[in-house]
C-alpha positions as CSV (number, residue, x, y, z in Angstrom):
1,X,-81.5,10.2,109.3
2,X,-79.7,9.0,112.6
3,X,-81.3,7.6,115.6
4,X,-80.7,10.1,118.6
5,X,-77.2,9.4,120.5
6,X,-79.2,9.0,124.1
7,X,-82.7,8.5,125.3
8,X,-85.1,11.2,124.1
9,X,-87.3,13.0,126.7
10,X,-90.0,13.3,123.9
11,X,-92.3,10.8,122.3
12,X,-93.0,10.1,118.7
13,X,-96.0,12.4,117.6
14,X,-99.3,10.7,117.2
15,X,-99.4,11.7,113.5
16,X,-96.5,9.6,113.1
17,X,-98.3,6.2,113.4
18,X,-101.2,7.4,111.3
19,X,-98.3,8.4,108.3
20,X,-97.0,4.5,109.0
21,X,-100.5,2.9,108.6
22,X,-100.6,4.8,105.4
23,X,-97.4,3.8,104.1
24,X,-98.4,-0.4,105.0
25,X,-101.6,0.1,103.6
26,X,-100.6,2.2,100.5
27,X,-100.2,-0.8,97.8
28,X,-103.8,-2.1,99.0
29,X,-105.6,0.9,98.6
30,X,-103.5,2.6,96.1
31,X,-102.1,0.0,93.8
32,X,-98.4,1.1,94.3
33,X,-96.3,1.0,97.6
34,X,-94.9,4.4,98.6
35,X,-91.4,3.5,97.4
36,X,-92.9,2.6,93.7
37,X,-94.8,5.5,93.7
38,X,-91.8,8.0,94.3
39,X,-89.8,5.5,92.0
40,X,-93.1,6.4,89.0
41,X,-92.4,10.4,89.4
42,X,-88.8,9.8,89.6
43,X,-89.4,8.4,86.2
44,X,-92.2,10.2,84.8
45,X,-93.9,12.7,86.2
46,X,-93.0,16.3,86.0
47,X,-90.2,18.5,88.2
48,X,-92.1,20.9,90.9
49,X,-93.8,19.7,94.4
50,X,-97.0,21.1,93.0
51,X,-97.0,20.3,89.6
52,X,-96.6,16.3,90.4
53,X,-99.1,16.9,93.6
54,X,-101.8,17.5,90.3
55,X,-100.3,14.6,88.2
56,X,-101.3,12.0,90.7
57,X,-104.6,13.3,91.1
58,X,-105.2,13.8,87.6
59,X,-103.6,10.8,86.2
60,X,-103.6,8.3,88.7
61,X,-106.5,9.2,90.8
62,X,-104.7,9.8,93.9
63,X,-106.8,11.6,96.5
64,X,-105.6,15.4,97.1
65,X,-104.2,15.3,100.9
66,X,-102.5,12.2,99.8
67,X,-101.2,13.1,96.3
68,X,-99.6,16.2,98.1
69,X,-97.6,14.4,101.0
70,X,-96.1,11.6,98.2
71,X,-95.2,14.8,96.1
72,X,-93.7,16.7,99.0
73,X,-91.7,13.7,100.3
74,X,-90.6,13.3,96.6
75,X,-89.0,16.7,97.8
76,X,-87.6,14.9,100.2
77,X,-89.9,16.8,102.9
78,X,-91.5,15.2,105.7
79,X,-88.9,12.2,105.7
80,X,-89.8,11.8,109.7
81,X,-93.2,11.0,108.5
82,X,-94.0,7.5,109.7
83,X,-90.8,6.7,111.2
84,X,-90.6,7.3,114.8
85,X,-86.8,7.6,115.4
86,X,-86.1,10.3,112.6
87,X,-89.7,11.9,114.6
88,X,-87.2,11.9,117.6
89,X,-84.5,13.3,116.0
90,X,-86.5,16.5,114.1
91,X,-87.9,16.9,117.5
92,X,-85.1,17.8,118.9
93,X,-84.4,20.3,116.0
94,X,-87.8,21.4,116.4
95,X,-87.1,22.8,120.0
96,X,-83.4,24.3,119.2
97,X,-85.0,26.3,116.3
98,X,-88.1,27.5,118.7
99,X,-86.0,28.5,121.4
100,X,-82.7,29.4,119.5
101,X,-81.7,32.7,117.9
102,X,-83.8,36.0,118.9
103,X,-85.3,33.7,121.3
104,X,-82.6,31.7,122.8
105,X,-83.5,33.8,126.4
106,X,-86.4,31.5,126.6
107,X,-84.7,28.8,126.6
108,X,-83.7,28.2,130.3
109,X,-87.7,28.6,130.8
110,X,-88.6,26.2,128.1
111,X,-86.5,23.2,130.0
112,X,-87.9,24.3,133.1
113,X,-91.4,23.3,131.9
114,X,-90.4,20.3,130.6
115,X,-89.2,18.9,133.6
116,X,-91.9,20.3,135.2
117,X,-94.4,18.7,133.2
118,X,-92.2,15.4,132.5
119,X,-92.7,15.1,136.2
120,X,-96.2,15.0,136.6
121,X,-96.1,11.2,135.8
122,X,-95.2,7.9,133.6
123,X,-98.1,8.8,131.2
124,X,-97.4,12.1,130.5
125,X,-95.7,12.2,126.2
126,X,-93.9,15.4,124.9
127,X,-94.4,15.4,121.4
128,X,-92.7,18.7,119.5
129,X,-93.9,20.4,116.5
130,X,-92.4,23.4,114.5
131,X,-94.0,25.9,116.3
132,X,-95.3,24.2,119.7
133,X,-94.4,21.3,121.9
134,X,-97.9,19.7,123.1
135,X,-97.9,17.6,126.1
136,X,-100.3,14.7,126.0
137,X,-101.9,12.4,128.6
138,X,-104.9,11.0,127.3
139,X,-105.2,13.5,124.9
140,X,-103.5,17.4,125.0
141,X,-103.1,18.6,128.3
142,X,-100.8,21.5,127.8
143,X,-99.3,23.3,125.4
144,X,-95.8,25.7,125.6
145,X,-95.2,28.0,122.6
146,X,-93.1,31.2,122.1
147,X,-95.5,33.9,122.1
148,X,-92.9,36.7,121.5
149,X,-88.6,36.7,122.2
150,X,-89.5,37.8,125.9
151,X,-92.6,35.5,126.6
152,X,-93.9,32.0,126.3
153,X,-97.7,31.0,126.6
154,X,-98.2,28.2,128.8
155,X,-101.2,27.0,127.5
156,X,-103.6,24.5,129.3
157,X,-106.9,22.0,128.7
158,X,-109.3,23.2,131.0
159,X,-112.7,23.2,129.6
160,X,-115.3,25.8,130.9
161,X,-113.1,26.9,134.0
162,X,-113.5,30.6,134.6
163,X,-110.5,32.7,134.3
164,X,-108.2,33.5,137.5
165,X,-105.8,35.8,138.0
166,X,-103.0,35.1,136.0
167,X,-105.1,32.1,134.1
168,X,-106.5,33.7,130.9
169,X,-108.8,32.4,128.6
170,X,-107.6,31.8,125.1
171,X,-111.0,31.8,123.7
172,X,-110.6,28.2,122.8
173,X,-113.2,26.6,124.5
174,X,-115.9,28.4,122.7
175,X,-114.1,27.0,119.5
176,X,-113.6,23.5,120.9
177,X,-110.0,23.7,120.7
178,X,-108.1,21.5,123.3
179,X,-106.1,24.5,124.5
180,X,-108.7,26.8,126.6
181,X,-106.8,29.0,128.7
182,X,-102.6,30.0,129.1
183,X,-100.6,31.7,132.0
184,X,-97.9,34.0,130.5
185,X,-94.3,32.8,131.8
186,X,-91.4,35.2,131.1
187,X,-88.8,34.7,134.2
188,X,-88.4,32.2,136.0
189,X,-90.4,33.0,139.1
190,X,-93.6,32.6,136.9
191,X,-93.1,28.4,137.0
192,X,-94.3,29.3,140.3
193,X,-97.5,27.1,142.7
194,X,-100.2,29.0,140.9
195,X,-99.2,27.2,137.6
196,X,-97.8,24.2,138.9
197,X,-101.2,23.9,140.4
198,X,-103.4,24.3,137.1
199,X,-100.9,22.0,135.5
200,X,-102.0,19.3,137.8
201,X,-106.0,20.3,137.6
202,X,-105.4,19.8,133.8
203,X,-103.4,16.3,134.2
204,X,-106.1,15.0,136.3
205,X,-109.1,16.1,134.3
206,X,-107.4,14.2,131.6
207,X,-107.5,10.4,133.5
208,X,-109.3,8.0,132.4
């Protein structure tokens, strides 16, 4: 896969160096680097994702999460795993298939809390997934996701505050999620001080 043309404005997911720790430490703990284990059900093992996910479990002891991400890369799936400038480039992707299509409107209000969030300081890493794009400090301190084609959640990390106004809770802090409340952002005069200021409380509660 290509390394991106300019300097990306996101950051390689943390799950990417825990997939590259597993691929250096694969022969040790496995017997078989990843290369010779895709090289094995090349050669041997059977057709479908599934069916060679149960083949290394059954006949080479491999343990279930990891059995299913060598059979699914065997698919060639996942090929960003562990390497952090394909990461960059499917991130990319990521965010033109969130906020393309029926929900291309959204875009203009995606980019606008980026920037907005990209500016809070040096330490702050965007990191997309399919669905979301997380923003880390320490740890998640905000979250933007396409609720519907009209709306975006704007979530936030901020513990047991009470709800205000147009700051909701989620629900997630009785579940110890990381997300605990959102502001709902549909035009642009949402991104307004109210949220720029939570976005800062939940920056700063996240210093070390």
């Amino acid at each position: 896969m290509a390394k991106p043309k300019k300097a990306s404005r996101y950051s390689p997911h943390p799950g990417v160096g825990m997939v590259a720790g597993w691929i250096q430490t694969m022969k040790e703990k496995t017997g078989r680097t990843l290369d010779e284990w895709l090289d094995l059900l090349a050669a041997q093992g059977p057709e479908g994702e599934v069916e060679r996910r149960d083949w290394l479990k059954r006949e080479h002891g491999v343990g279930n999460h990891l059995a299913g991400w060598i059979a699914a890369r065997s698919h060639g799936k996942g090929l960003e795993d562990g390497d952090p400038d394909a990461y960059l480039v499917a991130a990319e992707r990521y965010v033109d298939d969130m906020f393309g299509g029926p929900r291309a409107a959204l875009r203009p209000l995606y980019d606008q809390l980026l920037s907005l969030c990209l500016n809070l300081g040096d330490d702050v890493r965007i990191s997309p997934a399919q669905t979301i794009v997380p923003i880390y400090r320490n740890h998640v301190i905000a979250q933007i996701k396409p609720a519907t084609k009209t709306r975006i959640d704007f979530g936030l990390a901020l513990g047991d505050t009470p709800p205000e106004d147009r700051l909701v809770s989620t629900g997630g802090y009785e579940k110890k999620d990381r997300i605990t409340h959102k502001i709902a952002v549909s035009r642009m005069e949402d991104i307004d001080p109210f949220l720029e200021k939570w976005l800062a409380i939940a920056y700063e509660r996240d210093a070390k």
